[in-house]
N, C-alpha and C positions, 0 to 999 in steps of 0.2 A: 457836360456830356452825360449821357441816360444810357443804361443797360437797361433791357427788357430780359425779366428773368420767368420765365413761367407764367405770361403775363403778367407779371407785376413787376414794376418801373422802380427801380434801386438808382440813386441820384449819389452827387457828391462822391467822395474818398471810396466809399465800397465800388460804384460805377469803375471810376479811373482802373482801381486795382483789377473788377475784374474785366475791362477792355483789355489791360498792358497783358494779363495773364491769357486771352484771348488771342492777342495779336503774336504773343511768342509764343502759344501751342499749336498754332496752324502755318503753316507756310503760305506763303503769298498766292499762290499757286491754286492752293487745297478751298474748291468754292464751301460757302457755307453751307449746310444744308437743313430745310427744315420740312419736316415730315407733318401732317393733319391727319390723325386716322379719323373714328368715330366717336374718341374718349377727347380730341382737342390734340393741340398739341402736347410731341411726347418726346424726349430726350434719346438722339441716336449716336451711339461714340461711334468715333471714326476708328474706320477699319484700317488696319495694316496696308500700307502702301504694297500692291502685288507684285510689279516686273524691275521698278528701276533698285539697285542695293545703295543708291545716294538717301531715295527715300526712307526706304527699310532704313538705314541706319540711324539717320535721321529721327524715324520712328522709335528705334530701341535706344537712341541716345535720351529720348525725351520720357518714356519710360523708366529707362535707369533714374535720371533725375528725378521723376517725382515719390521712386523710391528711395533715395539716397535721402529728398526734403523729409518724408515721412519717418524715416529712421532716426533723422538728424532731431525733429521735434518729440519724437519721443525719446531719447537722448535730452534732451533740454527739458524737458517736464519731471525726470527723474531725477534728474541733477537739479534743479529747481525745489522739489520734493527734502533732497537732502539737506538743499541751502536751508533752507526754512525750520527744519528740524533740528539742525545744527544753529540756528538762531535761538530755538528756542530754548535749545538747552544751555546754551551758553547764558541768557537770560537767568534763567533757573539757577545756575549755577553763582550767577551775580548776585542773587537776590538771598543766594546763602550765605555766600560771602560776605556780605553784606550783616546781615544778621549775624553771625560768627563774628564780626570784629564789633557789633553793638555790641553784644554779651563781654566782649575781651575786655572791652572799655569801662560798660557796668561791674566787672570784676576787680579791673583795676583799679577802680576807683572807691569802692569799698574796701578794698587789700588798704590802699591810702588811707581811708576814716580810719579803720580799723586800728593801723599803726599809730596812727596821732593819738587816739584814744588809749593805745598800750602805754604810749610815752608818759601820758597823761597821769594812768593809775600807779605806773614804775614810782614817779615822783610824788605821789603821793602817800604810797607806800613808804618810803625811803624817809618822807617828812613824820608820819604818823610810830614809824619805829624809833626814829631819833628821839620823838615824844617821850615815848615809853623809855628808853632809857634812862631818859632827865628824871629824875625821884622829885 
């Protein structure tokens, strides 16, 4: 199936979506209309249904909606916006953490040479006084 949009021919998943969004924005009823002036064809919205209040309402029900859709996606791109930001700084946060427990470890592990090397000098100390003692 083929949508003609501006004269130009949209095929495939874009077509589909916008026939389905065609066929539920007009009612069965409501002919199609297409206007030629001297620029070509020109894009005319439909006018508010005048006498029947089935239509009218009809009409403001389907308005509401695509205000309700419009609200709803900007709603979703800002909470989108936070997820991502909140991603990243969770990331950031990881990657300090991260480094934070490198350095812990680099420390603790010099705390450990350190000690073994005190043990080390204690006993030799301890050996080197008992020298001295012996005449």
């Amino acid at each position: 199936k083929a949508f003609v949009v501006s004269k130009v021919k949209v095929g495939g998943p874009v077509a589909l979506a916008l026939a389905s969004f065609e066929e539920e924005a007009r009612p069965a009823e409501t002919p199609r209309r297409n206007y030629f002036g001297a620029g070509g064809p020109r894009v005319v919205k439909e006018e508010e249904p005048g006498s029947g209040s089935g239509g009218r309402e009809e009409y403001s029900r389907r308005v509401e909606l695509r205000r309700n859709i419009a609200s709803l996606q900007n709603s979703l791109g800002k909470v989108e916006d936070q997820l991502n930001s909140a991603k990243r700084e969770l990331k950031r946060e990881k990657e300090r953490a991260d480094r934070a427990e490198t350095m812990y470890l680099e420390q603790k592990s010099d705390i450990q040479l350190l000690e073994i090397e005190n043990q080390k000098l204690r006993k030799e100390l301890q050996v080197a006084q008992r020298a001295a003692k012996r005449p």
